[in-house]
C-alpha positions as CSV (number, residue, x, y, z in Angstrom):
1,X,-116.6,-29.7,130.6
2,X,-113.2,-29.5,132.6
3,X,-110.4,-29.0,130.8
4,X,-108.4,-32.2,130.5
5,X,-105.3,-32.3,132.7
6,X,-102.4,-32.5,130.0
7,X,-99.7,-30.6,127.9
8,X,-99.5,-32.0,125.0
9,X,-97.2,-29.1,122.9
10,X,-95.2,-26.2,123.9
11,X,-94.8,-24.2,120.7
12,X,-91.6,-21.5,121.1
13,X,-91.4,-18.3,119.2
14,X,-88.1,-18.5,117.6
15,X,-86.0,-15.6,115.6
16,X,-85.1,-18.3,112.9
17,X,-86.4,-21.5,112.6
18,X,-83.6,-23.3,111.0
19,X,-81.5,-21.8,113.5
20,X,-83.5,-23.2,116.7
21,X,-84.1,-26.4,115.0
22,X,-80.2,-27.0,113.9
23,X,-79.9,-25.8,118.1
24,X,-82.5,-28.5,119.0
25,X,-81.0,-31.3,116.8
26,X,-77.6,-30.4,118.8
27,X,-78.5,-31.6,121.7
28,X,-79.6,-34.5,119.9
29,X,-82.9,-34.3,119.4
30,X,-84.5,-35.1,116.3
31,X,-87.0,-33.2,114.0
32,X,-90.5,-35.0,113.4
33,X,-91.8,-35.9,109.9
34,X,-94.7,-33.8,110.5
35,X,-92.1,-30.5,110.4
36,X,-92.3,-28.1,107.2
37,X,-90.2,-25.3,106.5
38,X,-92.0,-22.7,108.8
39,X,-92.3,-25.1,112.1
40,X,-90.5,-27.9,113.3
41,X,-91.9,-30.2,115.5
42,X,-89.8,-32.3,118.1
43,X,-91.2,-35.7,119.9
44,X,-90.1,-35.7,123.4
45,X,-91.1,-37.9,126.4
46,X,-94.9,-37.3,126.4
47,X,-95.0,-33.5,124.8
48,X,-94.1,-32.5,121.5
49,X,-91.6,-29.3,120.6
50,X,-92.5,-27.3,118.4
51,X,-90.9,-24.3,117.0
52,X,-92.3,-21.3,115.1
53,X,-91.2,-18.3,113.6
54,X,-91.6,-15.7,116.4
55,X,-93.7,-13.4,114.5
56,X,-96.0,-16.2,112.9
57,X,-96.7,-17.3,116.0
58,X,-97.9,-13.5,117.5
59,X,-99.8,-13.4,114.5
60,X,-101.3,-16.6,114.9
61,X,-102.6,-15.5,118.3
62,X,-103.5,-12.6,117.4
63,X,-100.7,-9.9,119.5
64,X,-98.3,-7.8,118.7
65,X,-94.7,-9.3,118.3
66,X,-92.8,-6.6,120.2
67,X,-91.2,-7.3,123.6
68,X,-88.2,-9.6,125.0
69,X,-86.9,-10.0,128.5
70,X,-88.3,-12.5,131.0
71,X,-90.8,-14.1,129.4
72,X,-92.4,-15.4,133.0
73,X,-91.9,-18.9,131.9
74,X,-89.5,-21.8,132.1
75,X,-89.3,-24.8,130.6
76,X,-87.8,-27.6,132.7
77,X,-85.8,-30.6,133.2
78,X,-85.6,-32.9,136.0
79,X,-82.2,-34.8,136.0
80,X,-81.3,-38.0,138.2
81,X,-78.6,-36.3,140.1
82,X,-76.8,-33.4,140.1
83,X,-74.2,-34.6,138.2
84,X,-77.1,-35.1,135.5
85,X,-78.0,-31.4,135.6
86,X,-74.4,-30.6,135.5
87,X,-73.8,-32.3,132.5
88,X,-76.7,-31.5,130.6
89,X,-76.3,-27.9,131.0
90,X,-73.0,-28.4,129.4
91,X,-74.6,-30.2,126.9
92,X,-76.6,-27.2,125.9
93,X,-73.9,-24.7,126.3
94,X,-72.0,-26.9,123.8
95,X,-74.3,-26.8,121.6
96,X,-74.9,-23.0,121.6
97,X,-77.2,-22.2,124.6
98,X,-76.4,-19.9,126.9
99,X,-75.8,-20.5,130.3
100,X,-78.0,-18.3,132.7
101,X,-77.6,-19.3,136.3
102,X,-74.9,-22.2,137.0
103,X,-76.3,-25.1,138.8
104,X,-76.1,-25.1,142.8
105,X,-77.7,-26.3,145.7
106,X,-81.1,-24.9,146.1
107,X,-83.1,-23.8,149.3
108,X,-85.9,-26.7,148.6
109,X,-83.3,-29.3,149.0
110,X,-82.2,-29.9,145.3
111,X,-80.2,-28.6,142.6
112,X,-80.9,-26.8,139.7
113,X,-79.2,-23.9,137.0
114,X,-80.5,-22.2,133.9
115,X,-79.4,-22.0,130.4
116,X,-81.1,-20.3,127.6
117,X,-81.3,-21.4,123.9
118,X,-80.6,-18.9,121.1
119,X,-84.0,-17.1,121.5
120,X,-83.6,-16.5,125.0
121,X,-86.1,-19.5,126.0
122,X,-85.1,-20.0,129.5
123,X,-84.6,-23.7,130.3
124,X,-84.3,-24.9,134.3
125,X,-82.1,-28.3,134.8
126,X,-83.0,-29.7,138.1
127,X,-82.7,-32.9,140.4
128,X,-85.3,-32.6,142.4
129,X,-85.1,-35.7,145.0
130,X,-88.9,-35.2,145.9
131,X,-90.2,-35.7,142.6
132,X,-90.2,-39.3,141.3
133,X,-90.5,-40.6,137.8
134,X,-92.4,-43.7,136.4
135,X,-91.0,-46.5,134.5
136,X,-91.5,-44.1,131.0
137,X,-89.6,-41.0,132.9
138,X,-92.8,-39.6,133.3
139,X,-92.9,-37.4,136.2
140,X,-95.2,-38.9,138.8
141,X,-96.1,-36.6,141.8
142,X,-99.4,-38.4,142.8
């Protein structure tokens, strides 16, 4: 059977739940029904959020919980302009992030900076002009 081409939740490993959620619901996202005290989920554009005590979550999988750093993963968003990515990035620095890389022009012909959230998830704003989105805000590279 091939494995079906979608995403449908990032789960983050956070020091404090309450914390990361009260970050999350700063940038003016909201919290899901479905959330309990130990996870909180977050409906986005096509994906859900979710967020889960950092431990819990090693344990779910079955690893050790040691270990920080560059994670080799970033979760990203792709802005209308740069002015978009600008402002969103000082969106989540406002809200507590903090900011990684400032935005610039990049050598693929966009623009893009880096802010991490209060766990250290590292978060990539870009306008990418070679990627366009469908009438949902879907990216749509086929």
């Amino acid at each position: 059977m091939p494995i079906p081409k979608h995403i449908h939740l990032v789960t983050l490993g956070v020091a404090d739940v309450a914390r990361a959620t009260a970050f999350y619901e700063r940038l003016g996202w909201t919290k899901a029904g479905a959330s309990q005290e130990s996870v909180t989920f977050i409906q986005l554009s096509g994906l859900v959020l979710g967020l889960f005590g950092w431990n819990d979550l090693a344990a779910d999988a079955g690893l050790p919980a040691e270990g920080s750093g560059f994670r080799g993963v970033a979760l990203a968003i792709n802005a209308d302009s740069p002015d978009e990515v600008d402002a969103i990035i000082q969106a989540a620095v406002d809200a507590g992030a903090s900011l990684v890389k400032a935005a610039e022009k990049v050598f693929w012909g966009g623009y893009s900076g880096y802010y991490a959230d209060p766990d250290g998830h590292l978060w990539e704003v870009a306008h990418n002009p070679f990627f366009a989105k469908d009438a949902a805000g879907h990216l749509a590279l086929d």
